[in-house]
N, C-alpha and C positions, 0 to 999 in steps of 0.2 A: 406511167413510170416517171419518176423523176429523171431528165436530162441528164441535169449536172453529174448525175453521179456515174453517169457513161463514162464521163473522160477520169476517173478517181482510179487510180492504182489499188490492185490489189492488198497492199500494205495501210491505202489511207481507209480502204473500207475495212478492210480487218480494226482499226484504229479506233474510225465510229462504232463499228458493231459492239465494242467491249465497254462502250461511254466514254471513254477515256480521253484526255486530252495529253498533250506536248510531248517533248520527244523522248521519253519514258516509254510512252504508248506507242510511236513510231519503230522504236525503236524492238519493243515486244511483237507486233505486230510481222515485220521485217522477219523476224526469227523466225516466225509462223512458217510464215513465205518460204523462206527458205527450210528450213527443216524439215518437219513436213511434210510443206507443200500444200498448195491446195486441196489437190486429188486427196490424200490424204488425211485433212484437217479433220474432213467427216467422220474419219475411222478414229480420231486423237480421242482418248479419254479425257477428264477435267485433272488427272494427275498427272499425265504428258503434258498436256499447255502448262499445268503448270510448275512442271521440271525445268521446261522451252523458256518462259514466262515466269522467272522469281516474284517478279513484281504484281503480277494479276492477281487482283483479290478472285477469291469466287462469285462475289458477283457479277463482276465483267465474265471471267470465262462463262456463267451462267447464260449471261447476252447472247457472247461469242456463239458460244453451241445452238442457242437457239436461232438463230442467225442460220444458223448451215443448215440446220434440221429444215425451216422453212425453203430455203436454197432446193434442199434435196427433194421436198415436196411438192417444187412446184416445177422441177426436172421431171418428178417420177408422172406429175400429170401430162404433160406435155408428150410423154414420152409412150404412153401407157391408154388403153384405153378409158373413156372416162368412166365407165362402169366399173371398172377393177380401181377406181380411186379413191379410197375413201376420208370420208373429213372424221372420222373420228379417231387417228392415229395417235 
């Protein structure tokens, strides 16, 4: 695992995951955070983020989602026996 991104806020990885750069993206990002929520984000359709998120093309939100689907995936291993895991989701 990459380090650095231990110590990144919530808001600055939401920021990466969508490509996006400056505080447009921060800014978007933030709202996530907040709205939401984390817990949340996973259940967010790409029409909620982007009601939350005027600014987000679909292809960041596309990132975004994928982003959390891998998030959720690699919980559900973790969490789950490895047998009931499957990679072809």
């Amino acid at each position: 695992m990459n380090r650095s991104l231990l110590n990144r806020s919530p808001t600055e990885l939401i920021a990466m995951a969508t490509g996006r750069r400056g505080a447009a993206a921060y800014a978007d990002a933030h709202r996530l955070v907040e709205k939401p929520g984390l817990r949340k984000l996973a259940d967010a359709g790409s029409a909620e983020i982007r009601e939350i998120c005027q600014g987000m093309t679909p292809r960041a939100i596309q990132r975004l989602m994928a982003g959390v689907e891998i998030g959720l995936r690699i919980a559900e291993r973790t969490t789950c026996p490895e047998s009931a895991w499957r990679t072809d989701h």
